[in-house]
ROPAKE-343733 format. One record per residue (C-alpha): residue number from 0; residue in three letters; chain; x, y, z. Coordinates in nm, 3 decimals. Example, Ala and Ser with C-alpha at 12.3 -4.5 7.8 and 13.67 -1.06 7.14 Angstrom:
+-----+--------+--------+---------+---------+---------+
: num : residu : chaine :       u :       v :       w :
+-----+--------+--------+---------+---------+---------+
:   0 :    Ala :      A :   1.230 :  -0.450 :   0.780 :
:   1 :    Ser :      A :   1.367 :  -0.106 :   0.714 :
+-----+--------+--------+---------+---------+---------+
# end
This chain:
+-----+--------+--------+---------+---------+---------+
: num : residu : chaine :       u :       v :       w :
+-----+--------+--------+---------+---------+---------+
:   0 :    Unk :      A :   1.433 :  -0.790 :   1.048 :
:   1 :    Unk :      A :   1.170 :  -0.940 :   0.805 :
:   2 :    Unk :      A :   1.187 :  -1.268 :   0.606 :
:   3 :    Unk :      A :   1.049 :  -1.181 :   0.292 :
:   4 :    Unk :      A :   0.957 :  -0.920 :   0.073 :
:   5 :    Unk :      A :   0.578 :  -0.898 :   0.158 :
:   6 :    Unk :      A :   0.638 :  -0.856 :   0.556 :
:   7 :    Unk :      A :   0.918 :  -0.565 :   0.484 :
:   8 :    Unk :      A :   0.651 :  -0.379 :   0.286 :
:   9 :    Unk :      A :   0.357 :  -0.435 :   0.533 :
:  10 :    Unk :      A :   0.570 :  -0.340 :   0.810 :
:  11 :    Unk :      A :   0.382 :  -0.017 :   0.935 :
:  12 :    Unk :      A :   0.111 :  -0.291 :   1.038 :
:  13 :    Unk :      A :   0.271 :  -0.548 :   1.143 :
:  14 :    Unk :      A :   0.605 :  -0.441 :   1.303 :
:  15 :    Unk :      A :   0.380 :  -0.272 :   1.635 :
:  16 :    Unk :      A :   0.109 :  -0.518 :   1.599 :
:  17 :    Unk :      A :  -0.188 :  -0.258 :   1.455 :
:  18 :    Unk :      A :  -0.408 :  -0.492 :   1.211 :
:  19 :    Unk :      A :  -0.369 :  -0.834 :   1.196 :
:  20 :    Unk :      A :  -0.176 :  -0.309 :   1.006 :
:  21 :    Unk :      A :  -0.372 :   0.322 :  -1.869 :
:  22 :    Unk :      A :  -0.325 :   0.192 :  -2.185 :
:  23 :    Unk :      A :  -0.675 :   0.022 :  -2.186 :
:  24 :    Unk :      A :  -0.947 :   0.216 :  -1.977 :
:  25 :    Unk :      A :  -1.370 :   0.167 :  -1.963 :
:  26 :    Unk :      A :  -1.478 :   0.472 :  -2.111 :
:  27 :    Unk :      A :  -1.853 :   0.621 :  -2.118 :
:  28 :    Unk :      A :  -1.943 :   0.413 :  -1.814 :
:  29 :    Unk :      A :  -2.233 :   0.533 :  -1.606 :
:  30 :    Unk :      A :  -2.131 :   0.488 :  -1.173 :
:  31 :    Unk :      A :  -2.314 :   0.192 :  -1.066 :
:  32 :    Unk :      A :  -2.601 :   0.120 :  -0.830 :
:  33 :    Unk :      A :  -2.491 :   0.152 :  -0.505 :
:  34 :    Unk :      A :  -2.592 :  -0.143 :  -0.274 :
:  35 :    Unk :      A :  -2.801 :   0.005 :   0.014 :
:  36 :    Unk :      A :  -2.925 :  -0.323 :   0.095 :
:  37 :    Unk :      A :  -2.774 :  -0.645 :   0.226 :
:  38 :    Unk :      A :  -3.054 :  -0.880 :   0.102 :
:  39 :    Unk :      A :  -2.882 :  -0.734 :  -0.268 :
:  40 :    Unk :      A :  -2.519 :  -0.899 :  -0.184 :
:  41 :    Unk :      A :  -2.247 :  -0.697 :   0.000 :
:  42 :    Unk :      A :  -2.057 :  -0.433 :  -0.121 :
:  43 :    Unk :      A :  -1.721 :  -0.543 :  -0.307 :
:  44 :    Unk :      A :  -1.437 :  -0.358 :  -0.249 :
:  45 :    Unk :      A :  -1.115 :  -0.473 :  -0.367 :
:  46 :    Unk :      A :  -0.776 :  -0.316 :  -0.272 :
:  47 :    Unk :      A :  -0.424 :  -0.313 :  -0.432 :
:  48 :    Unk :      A :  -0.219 :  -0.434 :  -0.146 :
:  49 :    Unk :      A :  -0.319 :  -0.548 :   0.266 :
:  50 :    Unk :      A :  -0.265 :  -0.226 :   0.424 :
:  51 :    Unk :      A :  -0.548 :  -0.102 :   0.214 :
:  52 :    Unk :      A :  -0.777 :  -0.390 :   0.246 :
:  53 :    Unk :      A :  -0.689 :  -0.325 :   0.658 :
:  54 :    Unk :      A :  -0.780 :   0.021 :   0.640 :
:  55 :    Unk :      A :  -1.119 :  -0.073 :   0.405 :
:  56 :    Unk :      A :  -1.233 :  -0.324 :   0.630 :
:  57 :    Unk :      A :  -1.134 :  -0.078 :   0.963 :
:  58 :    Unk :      A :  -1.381 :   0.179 :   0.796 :
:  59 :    Unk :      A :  -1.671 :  -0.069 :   0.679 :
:  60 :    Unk :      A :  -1.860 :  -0.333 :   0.818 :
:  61 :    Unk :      A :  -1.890 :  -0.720 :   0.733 :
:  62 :    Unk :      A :  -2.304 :  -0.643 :   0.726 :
:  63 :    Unk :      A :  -2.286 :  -0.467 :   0.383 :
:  64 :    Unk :      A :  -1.923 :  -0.464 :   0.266 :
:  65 :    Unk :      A :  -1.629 :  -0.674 :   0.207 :
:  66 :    Unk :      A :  -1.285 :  -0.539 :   0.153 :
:  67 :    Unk :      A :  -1.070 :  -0.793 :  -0.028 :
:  68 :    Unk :      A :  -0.667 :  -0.790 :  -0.174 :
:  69 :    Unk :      A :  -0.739 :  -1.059 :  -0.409 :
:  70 :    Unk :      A :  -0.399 :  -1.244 :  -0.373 :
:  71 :    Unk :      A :  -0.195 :  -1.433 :  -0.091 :
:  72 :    Unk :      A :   0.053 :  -1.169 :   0.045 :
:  73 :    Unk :      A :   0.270 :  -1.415 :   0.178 :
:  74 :    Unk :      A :   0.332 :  -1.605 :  -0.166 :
:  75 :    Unk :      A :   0.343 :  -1.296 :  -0.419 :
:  76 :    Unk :      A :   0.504 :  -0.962 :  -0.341 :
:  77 :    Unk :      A :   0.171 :  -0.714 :  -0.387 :
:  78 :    Unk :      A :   0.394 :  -0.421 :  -0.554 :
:  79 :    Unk :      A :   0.497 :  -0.622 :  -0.855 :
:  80 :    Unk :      A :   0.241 :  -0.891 :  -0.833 :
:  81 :    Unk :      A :   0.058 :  -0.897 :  -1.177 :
:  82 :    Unk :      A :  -0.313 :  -1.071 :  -1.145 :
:  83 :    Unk :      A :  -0.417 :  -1.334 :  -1.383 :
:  84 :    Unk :      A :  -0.707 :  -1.296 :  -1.568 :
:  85 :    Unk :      A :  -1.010 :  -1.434 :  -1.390 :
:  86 :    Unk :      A :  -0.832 :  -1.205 :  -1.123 :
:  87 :    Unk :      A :  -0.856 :  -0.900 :  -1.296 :
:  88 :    Unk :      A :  -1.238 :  -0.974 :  -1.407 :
:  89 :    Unk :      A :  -1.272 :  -1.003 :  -1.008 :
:  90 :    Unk :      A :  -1.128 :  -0.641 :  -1.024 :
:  91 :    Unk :      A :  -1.327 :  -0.493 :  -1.317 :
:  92 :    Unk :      A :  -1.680 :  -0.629 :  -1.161 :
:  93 :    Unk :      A :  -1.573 :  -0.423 :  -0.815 :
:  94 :    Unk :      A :  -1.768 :  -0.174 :  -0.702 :
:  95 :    Unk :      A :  -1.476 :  -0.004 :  -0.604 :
:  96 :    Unk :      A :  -1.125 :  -0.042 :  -0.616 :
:  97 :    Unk :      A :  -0.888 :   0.094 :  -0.417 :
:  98 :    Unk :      A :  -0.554 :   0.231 :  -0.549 :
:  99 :    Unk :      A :  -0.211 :   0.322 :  -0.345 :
: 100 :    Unk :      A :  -0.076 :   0.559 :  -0.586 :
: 101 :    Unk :      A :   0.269 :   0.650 :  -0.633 :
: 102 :    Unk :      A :   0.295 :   0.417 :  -0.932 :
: 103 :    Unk :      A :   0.227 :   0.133 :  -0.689 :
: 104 :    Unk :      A :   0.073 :  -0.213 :  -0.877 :
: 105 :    Unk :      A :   0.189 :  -0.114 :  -1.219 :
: 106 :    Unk :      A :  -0.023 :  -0.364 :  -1.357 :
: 107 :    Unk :      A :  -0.302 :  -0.176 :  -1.367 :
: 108 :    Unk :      A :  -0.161 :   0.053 :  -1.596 :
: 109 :    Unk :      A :  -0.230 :  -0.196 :  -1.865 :
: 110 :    Unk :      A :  -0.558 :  -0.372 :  -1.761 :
: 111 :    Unk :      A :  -0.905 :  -0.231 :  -1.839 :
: 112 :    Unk :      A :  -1.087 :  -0.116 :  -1.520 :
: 113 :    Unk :      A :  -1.364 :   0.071 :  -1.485 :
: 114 :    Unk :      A :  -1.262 :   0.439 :  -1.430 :
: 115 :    Unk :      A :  -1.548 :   0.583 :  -1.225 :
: 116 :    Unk :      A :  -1.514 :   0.281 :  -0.963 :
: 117 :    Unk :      A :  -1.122 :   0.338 :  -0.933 :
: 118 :    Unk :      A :  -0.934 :   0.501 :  -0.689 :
: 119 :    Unk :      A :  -0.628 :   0.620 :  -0.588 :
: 120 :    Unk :      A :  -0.629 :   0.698 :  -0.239 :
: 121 :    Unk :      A :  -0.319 :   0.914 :  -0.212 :
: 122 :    Unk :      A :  -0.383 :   1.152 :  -0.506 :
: 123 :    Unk :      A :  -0.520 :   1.457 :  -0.285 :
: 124 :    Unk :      A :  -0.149 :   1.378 :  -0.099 :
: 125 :    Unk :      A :   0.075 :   1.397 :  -0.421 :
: 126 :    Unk :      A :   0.290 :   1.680 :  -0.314 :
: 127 :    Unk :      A :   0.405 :   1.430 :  -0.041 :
: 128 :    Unk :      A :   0.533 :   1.189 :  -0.265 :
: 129 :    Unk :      A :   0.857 :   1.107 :  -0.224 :
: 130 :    Unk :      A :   1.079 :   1.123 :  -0.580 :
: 131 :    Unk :      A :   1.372 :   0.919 :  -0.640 :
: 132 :    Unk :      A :   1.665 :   1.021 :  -0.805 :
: 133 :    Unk :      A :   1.658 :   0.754 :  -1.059 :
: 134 :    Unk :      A :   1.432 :   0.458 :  -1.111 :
: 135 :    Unk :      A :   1.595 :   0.094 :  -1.120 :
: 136 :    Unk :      A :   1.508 :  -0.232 :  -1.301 :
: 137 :    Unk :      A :   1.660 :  -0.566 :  -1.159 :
: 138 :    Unk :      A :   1.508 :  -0.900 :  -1.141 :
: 139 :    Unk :      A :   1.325 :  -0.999 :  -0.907 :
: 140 :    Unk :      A :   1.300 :  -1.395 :  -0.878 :
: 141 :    Unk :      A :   1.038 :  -1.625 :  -1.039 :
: 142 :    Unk :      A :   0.819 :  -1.274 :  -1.072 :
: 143 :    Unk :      A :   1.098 :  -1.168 :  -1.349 :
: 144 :    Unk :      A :   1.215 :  -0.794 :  -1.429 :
: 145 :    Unk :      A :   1.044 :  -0.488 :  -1.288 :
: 146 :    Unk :      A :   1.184 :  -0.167 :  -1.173 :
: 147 :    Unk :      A :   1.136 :   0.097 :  -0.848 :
: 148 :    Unk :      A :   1.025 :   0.362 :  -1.056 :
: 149 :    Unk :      A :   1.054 :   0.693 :  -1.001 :
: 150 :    Unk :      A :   0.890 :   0.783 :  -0.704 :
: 151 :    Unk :      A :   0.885 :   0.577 :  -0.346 :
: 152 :    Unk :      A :   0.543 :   0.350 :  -0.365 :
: 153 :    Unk :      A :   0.532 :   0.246 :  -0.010 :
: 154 :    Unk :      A :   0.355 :   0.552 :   0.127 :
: 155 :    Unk :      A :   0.159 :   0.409 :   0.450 :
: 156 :    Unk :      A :   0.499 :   0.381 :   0.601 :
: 157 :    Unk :      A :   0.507 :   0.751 :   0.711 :
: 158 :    Unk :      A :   0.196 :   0.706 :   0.978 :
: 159 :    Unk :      A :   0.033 :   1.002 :   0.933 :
: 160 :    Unk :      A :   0.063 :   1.000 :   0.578 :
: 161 :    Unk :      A :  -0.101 :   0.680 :   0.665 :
: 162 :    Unk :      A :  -0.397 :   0.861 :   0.869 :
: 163 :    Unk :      A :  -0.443 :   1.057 :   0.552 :
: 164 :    Unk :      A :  -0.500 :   0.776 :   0.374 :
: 165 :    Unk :      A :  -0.785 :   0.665 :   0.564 :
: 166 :    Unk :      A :  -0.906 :   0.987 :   0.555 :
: 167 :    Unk :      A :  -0.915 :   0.987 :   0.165 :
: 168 :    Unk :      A :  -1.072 :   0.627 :   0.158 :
: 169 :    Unk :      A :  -1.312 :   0.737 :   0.411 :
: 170 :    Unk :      A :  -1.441 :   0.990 :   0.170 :
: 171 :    Unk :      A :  -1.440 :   0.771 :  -0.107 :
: 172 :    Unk :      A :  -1.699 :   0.547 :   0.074 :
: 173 :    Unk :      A :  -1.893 :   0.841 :   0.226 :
: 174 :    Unk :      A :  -1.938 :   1.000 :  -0.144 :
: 175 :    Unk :      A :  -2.072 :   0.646 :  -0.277 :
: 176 :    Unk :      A :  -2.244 :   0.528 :   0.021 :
: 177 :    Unk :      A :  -2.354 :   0.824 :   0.177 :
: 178 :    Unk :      A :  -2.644 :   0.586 :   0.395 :
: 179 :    Unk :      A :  -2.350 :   0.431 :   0.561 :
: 180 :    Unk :      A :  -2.122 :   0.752 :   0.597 :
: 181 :    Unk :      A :  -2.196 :   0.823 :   0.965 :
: 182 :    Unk :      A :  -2.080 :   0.488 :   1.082 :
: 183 :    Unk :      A :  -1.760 :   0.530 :   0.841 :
: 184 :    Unk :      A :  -1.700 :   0.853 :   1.005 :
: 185 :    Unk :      A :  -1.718 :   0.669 :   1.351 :
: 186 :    Unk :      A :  -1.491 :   0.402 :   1.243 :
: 187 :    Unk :      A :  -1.220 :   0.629 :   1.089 :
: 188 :    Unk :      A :  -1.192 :   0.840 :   1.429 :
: 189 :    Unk :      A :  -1.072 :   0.515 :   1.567 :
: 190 :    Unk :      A :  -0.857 :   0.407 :   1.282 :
: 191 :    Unk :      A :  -0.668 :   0.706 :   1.247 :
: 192 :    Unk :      A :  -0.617 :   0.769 :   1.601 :
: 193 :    Unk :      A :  -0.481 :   0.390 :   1.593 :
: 194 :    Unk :      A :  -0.227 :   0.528 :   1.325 :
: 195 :    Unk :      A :  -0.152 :   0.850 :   1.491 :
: 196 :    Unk :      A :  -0.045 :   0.653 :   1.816 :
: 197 :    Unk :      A :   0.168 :   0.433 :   1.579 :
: 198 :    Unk :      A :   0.332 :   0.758 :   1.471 :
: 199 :    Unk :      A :   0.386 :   0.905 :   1.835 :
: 200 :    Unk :      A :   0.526 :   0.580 :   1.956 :
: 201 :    Unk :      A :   0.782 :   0.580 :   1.657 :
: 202 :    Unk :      A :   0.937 :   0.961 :   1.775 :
: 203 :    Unk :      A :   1.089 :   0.849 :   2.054 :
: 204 :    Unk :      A :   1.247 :   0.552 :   1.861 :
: 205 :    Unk :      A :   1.399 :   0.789 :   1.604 :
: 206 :    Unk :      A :   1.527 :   1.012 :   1.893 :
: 207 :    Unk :      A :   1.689 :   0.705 :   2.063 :
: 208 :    Unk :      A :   1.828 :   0.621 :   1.760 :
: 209 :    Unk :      A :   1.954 :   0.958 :   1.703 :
: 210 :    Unk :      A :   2.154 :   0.862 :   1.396 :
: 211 :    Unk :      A :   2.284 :   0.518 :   1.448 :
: 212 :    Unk :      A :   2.330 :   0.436 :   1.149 :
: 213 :    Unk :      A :   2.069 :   0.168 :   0.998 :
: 214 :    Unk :      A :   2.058 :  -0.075 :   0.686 :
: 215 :    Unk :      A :   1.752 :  -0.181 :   0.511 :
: 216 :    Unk :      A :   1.804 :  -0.485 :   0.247 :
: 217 :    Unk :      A :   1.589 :  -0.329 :  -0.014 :
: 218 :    Unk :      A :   1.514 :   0.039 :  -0.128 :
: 219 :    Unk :      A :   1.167 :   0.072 :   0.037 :
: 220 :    Unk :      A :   1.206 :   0.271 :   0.342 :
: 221 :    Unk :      A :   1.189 :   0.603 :   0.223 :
: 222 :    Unk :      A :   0.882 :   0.761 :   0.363 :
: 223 :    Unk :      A :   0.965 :   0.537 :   0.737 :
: 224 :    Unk :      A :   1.331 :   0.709 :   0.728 :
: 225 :    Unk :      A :   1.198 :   1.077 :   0.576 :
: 226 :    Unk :      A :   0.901 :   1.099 :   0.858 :
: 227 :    Unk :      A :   1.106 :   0.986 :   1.147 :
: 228 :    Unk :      A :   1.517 :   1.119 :   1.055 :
: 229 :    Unk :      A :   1.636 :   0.756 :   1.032 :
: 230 :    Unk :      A :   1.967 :   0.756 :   0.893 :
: 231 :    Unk :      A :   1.881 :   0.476 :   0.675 :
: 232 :    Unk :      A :   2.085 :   0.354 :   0.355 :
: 233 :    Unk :      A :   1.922 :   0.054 :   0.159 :
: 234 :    Unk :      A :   2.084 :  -0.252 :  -0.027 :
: 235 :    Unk :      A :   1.926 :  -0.367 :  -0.315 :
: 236 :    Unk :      A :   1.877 :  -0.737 :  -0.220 :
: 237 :    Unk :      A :   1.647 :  -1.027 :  -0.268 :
: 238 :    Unk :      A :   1.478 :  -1.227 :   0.011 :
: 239 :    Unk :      A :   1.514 :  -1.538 :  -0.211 :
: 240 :    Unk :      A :   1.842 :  -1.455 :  -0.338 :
: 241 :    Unk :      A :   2.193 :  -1.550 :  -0.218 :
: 242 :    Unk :      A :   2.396 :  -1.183 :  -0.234 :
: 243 :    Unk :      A :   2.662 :  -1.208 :  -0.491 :
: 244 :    Unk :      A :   3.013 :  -1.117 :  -0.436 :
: 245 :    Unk :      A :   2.963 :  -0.784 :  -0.593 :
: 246 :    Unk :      A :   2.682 :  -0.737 :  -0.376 :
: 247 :    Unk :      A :   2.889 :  -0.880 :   0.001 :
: 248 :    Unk :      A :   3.149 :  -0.618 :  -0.123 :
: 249 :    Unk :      A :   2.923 :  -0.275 :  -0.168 :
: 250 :    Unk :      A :   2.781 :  -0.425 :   0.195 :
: 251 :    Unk :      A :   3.146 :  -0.355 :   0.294 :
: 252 :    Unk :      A :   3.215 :  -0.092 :   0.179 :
: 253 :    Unk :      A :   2.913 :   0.057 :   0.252 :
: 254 :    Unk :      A :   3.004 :  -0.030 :   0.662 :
: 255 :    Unk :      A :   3.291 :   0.126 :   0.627 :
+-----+--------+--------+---------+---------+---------+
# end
């Protein structure tokens, strides 16, 4: 259904056509100034992956902020992308960065940011997580090793969780720009009812469905097949990969 790894993980936003849809820590660091004014430079807000920097710039406006995923999603795939380091300055000057949770972008795990201008937009929604049974580690092309840890990182795919989300960043912003928290209010009344219709139009999907059975080439579907009763099994295959025999032979046996 998708061509690459980056399009099967922004799928909530692209698939109905919404959007165009630590080891090392700063410690002792005093919040900064918050930018009231455009003549002092806009507002820098950097995300994790697109369908935060969608959501960011849904919730803002271009006059005094700009929402940024610092990285080509169709040449990198965002969830095991690791910035290099003029990249990660570009993060740690941010006046706010925006996190996925879930134990998405592992990276940052091991890079210094600044922990009063970080985060994680899905931490009031933890219980909602969804927990694998086991995490795996394969390679994954010229990016090398990593592993689907533990828990299911692509939580925007279950639209209301999705809403929530905006929700949570809308807060974020209101707490540290509290000027401009009217207009964010205004803009995340439209954004989540935008995500909320994405959700009602995928019901009647799942109840056409009703079962089939589906295949997904990689293990990221979880919160798309858990919010809407897809009966969903995943291969663990690489865009840029030819499937080995081993792999054309669990496909069979898997139809079977």
């Amino acid at each position: 259904m998708f061509h690459d790894t980056y399009s099967i993980k922004c799928a909530a936003f692209r698939w109905f056509g919404i959007g165009s849809l630590c080891l090392l820590i700063g410690c002792g660091e005093s919040p900064p100034e918050a930018k009231q004014d455009s003549k002092q430079g806009l507002i820098d807000i950097l995300t994790v992956n697109e369908p935060l920097r969608y959501m960011g710039s849904r919730l803002t406006d271009s006059s005094w902020a700009k929402v940024t995923f610092p990285a080509t999603p169709e040449t990198v795939d965002p969830s095991t992308w690791t910035p290099d380091g003029p990249t990660i300055q570009r993060y740690q000057k941010a006046d706010i960065i925006l996190l996925n949770g879930a134990r998405y972008a592992q990276w940052i795990e091991q890079a210094a940011l600044p922990i009063t201008r970080v985060f994680n937009t899905t931490e009031a929604y933890k219980e909602r997580w969804i927990q694998r049974s086991s995490a795996t580690t394969h390679q994954h092309g010229p990016e090398g090793e990593h592993d689907h840890g533990i828990y299911a990182p692509m939580t925007w795919l279950d639209f209301q969780l999705a809403a929530d989300q905006a929700t949570s960043i809308a807060k974020i912003l209101s707490d540290r720009w509290p000027d401009h928290a009217a207009k964010i209010q205004t803009h995340l009344v439209s954004l989540r009812a935008d995500l909320l219709q994405l959700h009602h139009s995928m019901l009647p999907i799942a109840t056409k469905l009703n079962g089939v059975p589906l295949l997904a080439s990689h293990p990221i579907y979880e919160y798309l097949a858990k919010a809407y009763r897809l009966n969903l099994r995943a291969m663990h295959w690489e865009p840029e990969e030819l499937p080995r025999p081993a792999q054309w032979e669990a496909l069979d046996a898997l139809l079977k």
